[in-house]
C-alpha positions as CSV (number, residue, x, y, z in Angstrom):
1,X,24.6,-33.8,12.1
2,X,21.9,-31.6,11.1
3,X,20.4,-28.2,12.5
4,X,17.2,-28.4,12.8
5,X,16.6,-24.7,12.2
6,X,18.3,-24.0,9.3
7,X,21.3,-22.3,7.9
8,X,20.9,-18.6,8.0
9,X,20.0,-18.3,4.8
10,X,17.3,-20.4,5.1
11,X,15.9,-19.1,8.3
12,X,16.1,-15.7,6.1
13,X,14.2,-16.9,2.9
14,X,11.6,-18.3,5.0
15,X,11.1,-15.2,7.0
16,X,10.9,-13.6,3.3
17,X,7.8,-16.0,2.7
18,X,6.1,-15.4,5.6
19,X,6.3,-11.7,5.5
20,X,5.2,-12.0,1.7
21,X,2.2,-14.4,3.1
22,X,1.0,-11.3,5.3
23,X,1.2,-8.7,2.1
24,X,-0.8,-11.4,0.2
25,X,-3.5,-12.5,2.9
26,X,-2.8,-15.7,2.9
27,X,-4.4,-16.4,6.2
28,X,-4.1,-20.4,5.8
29,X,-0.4,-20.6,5.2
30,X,0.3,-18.4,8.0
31,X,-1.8,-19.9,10.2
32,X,-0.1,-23.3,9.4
33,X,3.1,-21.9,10.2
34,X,2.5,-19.9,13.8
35,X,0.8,-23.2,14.7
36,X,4.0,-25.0,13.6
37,X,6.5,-22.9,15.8
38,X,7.0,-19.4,13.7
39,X,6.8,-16.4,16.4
40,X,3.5,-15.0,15.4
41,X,5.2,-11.7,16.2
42,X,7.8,-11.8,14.1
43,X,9.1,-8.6,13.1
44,X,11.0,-7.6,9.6
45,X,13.6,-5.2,9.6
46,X,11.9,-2.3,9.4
47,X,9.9,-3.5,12.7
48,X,7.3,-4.4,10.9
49,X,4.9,-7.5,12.2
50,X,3.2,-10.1,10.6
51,X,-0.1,-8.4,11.4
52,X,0.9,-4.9,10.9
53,X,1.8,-5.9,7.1
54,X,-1.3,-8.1,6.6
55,X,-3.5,-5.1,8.4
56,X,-1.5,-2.7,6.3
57,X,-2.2,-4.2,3.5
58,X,-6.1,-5.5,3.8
59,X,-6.2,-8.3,4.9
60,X,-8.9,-8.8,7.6
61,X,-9.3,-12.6,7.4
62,X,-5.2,-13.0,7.9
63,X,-5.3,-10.3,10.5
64,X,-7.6,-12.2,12.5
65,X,-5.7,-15.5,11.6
66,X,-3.5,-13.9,13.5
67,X,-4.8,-12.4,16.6
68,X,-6.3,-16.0,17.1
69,X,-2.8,-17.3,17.6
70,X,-1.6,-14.5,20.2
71,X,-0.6,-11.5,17.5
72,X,0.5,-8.3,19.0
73,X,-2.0,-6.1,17.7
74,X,-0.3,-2.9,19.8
75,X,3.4,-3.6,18.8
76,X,4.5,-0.9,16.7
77,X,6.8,-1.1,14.1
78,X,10.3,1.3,14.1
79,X,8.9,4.1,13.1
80,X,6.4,4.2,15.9
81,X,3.0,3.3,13.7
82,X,0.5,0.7,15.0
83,X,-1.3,-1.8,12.8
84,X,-4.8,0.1,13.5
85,X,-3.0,3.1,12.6
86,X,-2.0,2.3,9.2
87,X,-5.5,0.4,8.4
88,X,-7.0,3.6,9.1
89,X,-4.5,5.4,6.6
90,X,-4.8,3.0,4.0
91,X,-9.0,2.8,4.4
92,X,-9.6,-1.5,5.4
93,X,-12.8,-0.6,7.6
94,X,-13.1,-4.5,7.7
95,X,-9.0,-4.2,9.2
96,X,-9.4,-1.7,11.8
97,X,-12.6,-3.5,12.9
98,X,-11.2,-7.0,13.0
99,X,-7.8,-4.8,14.9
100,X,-10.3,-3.5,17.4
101,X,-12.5,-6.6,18.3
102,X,-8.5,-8.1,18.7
103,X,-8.1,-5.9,21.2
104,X,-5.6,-2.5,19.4
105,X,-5.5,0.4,20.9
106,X,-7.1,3.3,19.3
107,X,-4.5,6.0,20.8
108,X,-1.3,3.8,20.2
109,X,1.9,4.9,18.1
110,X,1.9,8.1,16.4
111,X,0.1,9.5,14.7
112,X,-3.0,7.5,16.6
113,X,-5.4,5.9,14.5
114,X,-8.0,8.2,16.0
115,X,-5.6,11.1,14.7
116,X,-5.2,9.4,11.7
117,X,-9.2,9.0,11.3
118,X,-9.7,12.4,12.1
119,X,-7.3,13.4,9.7
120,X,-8.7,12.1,6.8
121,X,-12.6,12.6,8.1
122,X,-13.0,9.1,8.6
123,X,-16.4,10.2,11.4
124,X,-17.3,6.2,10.7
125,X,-14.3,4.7,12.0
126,X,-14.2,7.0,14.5
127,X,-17.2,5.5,16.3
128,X,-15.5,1.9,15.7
129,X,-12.0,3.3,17.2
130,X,-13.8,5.7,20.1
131,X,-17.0,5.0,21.2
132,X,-16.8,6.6,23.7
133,X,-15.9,10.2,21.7
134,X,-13.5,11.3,23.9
């Protein structure tokens, strides 16, 4: 009889891969595995998504990989950051922009991306995250 799922261990690994497939960008491979059944919102243990790593580390093309296929762009990790949040920290204009065309919100987590943008006198994003200049 086999389990179709995996042992544990296995299931584990492979959530290893795929989280290491978000730091790297590779947009392809984790495509191919959201649109084979992986939860395209699944989280590490630190509460960290698949998009929040990929965002947080620049990678607009798997970002919006990812946001095709249903991607949580508002779900913030454990310690209350948003993916828009830490693109904004970490300076991937092309992130927050493909974040914000996928629907994040600009005043989630804390601190807020606009905080955050403010913060570090990031005027351009600001016009990307708050049009509106509220």
């Amino acid at each position: 009889m086999s389990d179709d799922a995996g042992t544990p261990t296995e299931v584990a690994e492979l959530a290893g891969r795929l989280f290491d497939m978000a730091r790297d960008g590779d947009a392809a491979s984790l495509a191919a595995y959201v649109d084979a059944g992986v939860p395209v919102n699944l989280t590490n243990d630190a509460g960290d998504t698949l998009v929040m790593l990929a965002a947080y580390h620049g990678h607009a093309d798997a970002v919006r990989a990812l946001v095709e296929r249903g991607a949580d762009v508002n779900r913030l990790n454990d310690r209350g950051q948003s993916p828009v949040a830490g693109a904004v920290f970490k300076g991937e204009d092309d992130v927050v922009r493909a974040l914000v065309d996928g629907g994040a919100d600009p005043r989630a987590g804390h601190p807020t991306a606009v905080d955050t943008a403010r913060m570090f006198g990031r005027e351009d994003l600001l016009s990307v995250l708050d049009p509106s200049g509220m």
